[in-house]
C-alpha positions in Angstrom: 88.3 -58.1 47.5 87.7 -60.7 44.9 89.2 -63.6 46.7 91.2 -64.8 49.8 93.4 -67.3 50.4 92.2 -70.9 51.6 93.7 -73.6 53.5 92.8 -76.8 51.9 92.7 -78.4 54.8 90.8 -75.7 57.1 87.9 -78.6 57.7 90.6 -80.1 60.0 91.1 -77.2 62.0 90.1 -78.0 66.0 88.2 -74.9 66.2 85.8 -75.8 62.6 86.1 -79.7 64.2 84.3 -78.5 67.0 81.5 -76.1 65.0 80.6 -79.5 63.0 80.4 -81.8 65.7 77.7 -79.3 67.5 76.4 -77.6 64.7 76.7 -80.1 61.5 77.0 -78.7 58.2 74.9 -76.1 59.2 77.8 -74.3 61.3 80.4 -75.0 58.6 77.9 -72.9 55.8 77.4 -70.3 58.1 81.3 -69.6 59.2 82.3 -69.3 55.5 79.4 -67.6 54.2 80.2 -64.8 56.7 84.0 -65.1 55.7 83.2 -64.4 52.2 81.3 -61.7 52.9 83.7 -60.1 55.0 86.3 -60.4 52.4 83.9 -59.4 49.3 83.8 -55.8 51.5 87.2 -55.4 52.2 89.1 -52.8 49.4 91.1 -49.9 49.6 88.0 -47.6 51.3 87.0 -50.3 53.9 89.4 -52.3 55.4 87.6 -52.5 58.4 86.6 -56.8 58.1 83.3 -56.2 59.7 80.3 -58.6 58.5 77.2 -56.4 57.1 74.9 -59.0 56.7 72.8 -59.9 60.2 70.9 -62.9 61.4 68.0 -62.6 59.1 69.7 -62.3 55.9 71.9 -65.1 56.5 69.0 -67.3 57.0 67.5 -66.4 54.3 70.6 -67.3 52.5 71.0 -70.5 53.7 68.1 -71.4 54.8 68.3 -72.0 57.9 66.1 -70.8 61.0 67.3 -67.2 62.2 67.2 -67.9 66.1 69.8 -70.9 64.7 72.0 -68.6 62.6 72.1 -66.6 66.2 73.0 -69.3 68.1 75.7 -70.3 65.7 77.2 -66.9 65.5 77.2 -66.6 69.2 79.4 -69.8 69.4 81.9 -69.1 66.3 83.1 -65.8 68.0 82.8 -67.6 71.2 85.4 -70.4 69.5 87.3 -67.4 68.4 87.0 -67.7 65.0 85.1 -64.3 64.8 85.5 -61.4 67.1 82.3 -59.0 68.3 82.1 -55.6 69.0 79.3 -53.6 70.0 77.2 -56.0 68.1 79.4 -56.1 65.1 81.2 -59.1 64.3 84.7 -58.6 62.5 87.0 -61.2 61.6 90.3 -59.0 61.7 92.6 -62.6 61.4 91.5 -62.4 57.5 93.8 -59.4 57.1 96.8 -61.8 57.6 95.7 -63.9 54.8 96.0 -60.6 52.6 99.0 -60.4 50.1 100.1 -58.2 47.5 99.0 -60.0 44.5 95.4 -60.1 45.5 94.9 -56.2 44.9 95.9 -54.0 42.5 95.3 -50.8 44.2 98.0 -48.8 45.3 96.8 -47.8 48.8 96.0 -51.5 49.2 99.8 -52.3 48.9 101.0 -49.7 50.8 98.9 -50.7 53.4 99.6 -54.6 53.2 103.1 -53.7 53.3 103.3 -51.9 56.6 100.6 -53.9 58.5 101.6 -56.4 61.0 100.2 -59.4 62.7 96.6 -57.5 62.9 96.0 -56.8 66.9 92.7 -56.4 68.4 91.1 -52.9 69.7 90.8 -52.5 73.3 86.9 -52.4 72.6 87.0 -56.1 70.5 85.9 -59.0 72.9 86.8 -62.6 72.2 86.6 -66.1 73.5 85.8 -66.4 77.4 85.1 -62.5 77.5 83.0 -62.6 74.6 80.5 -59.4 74.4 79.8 -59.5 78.1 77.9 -56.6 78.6 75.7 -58.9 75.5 75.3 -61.6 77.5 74.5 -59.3 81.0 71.8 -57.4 78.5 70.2 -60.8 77.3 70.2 -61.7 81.1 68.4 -58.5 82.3 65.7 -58.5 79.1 64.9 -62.1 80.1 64.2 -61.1 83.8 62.0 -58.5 82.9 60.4 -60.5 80.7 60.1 -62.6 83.1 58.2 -60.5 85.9 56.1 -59.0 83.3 55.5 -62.8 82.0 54.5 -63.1 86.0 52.2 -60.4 85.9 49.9 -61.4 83.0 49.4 -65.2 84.4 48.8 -63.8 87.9 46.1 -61.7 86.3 44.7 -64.9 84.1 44.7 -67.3 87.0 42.5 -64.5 89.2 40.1 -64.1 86.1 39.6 -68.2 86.0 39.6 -68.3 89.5 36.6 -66.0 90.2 34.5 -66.5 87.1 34.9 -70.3 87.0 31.8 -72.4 87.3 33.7 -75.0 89.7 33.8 -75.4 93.4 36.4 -72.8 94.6 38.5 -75.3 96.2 42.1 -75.8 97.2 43.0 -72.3 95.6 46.8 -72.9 96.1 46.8 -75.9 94.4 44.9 -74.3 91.5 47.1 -72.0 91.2 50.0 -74.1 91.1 48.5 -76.1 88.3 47.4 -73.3 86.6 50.8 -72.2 86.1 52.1 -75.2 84.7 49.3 -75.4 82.2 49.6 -71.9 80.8 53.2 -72.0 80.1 52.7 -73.6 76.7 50.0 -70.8 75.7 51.3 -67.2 74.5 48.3 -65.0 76.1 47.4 -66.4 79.5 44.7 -64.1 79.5 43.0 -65.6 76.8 43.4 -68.8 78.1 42.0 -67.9 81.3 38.5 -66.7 79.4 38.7 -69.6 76.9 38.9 -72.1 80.3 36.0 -69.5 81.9 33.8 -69.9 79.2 34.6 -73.8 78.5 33.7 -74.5 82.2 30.6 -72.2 82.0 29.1 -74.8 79.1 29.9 -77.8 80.7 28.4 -76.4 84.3 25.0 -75.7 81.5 24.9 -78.7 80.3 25.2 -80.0 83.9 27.8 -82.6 82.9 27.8 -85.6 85.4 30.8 -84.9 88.3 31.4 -81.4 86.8 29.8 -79.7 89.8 32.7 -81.4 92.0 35.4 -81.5 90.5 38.1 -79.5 91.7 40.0 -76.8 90.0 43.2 -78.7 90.0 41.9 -81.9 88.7 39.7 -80.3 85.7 43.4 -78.4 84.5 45.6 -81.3 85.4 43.7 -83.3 83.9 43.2 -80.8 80.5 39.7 -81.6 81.1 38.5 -78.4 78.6 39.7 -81.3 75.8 36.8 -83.4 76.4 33.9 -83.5 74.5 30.9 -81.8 75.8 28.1 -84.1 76.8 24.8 -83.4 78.0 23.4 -86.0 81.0 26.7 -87.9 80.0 25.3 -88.3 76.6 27.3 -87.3 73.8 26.8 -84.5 71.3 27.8 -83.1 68.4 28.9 -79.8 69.5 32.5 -79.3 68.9 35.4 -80.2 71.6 36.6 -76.4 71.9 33.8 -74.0 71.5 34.4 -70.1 70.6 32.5 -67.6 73.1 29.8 -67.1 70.1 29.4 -70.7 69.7 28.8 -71.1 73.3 26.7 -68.3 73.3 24.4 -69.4 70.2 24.3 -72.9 72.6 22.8 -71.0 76.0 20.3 -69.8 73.8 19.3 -72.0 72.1 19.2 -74.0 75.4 17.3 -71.5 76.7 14.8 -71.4 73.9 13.7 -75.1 74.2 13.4 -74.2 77.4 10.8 -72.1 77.4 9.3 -74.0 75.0 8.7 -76.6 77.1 7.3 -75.1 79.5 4.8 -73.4 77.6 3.8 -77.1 76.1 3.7 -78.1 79.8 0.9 -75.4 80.7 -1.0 -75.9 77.6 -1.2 -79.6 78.6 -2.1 -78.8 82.1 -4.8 -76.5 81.4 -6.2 -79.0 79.0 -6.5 -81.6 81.4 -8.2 -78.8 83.9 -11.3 -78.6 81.8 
């Protein structure tokens, strides 16, 4: 279909009021770039008004993020200005706006003459019933994303917990900041050895108050953000060091180390003789 009919006033209807007002133009773009798509797809061999574009082509369209074109979408059939049906989105009301002299095809006319107010399918949901068994599937996904979300930081915090090089102390309270600190990283896991390895150095370098402090404080207090210092004199080392970097740094540590010592019995034996 080449074009469709449209209210000059439709910007004033409640239901596109409403889309604005939460969703600004970005709402508006989106409800009739889907209308003209539906329509573009409608001739004599599909007349079925179902949108074949999805999230991710629409915002690439319109440039908009794709978890927002989602969100959008979710709310215009919610408004009732689309209907959804097994994850298809229809908008069946545009078949009313359909006329004779907007097709020339034969079975198009025929069809346009004999249809009524368009009806919905038993299987279409709209408004408050909207795609239920949707909205029941998102619910179960998030749970089990959720446990298994549960089972990956329980597994970090136990790796901090017994490879840390701080006073095992007030484990609950650990635990419960621990939780609240990884929520902002994506693999706990990693975090957990990143926080291992950061309070590894510091414990090395024998940082002043690090061989108190508890567990709580240091992940409360972000502590792994401060620069490293060595007898509470500051280096040049980097804030966040990588598990080679801290590695190259025992070594090294190690090295001058034993170099000292060996100046040490070289001066002792001189002063022997």
């Amino acid at each position: 279909m080449k074009w469709f009919k449209h209210d000059a006033d439709a910007r004033n209807s409640l239901k596109l009021r409403k889309v604005r007002r939460k969703y600004g133009a970005d709402g508006y773009a989106i409800y009739w770039f889907c209308l003209e798509a539906i329509a573009y797809e409608v001739d004599k061999d599909n007349l079925s008004f179902d949108l074949k574009e999805d999230a991710e082509t629409i915002a690439f369209e319109l440039s908009i993020q794709e978890k927002r074109v989602e969100e959008i979408m979710f709310y215009l059939v919610e408004a009732g200005l689309f209907e959804s049906s097994q994850g298809v989105i229809t908008c069946l009301k545009l078949a009313e706006r359909l006329d004779k002299s907007m097709t020339n095809s034969p079975l198009m006319r025929k069809w346009l003459e004999n249809k009524s107010v368009m009806t919905l399918p038993d299987d279409v949901s709209t408004c408050p019933e909207l795609d239920k068994t949707r909205l029941d599937q998102t619910r179960e996904d998030k749970r089990l994303k959720g446990l298994a979300r549960k089972e990956l930081v329980d597994s970090a915090f136990v790796c901090f917990w017994s490879n840390m090089f701080l006073p095992k102390k007030a484990k609950p309270v650990g635990e419960k900041s621990f939780n609240k600190v990884v929520k902002t990283y994506s693999d706990p896991m990693h975090f957990a050895k990143f926080l291992v390895t950061d309070t590894e150095t510091r414990f090395n370098n024998q940082q002043i108050g690090f061989d108190k402090m508890h567990p709580a404080t240091y992940l409360n207090q972000a502590r792994w953000e401060d620069d490293y210092t060595v007898d509470a004199k500051q280096t040049t080392q980097p804030q966040q060091r990588t598990q080679e970097q801290t590695n190259q740094f025992v070594d090294e540590t190690q090295d001058l180390f034993e170099r000292s010592q060996a100046a040490q019995r070289r001066i002792a034996e001189r002063n022997s003789k």
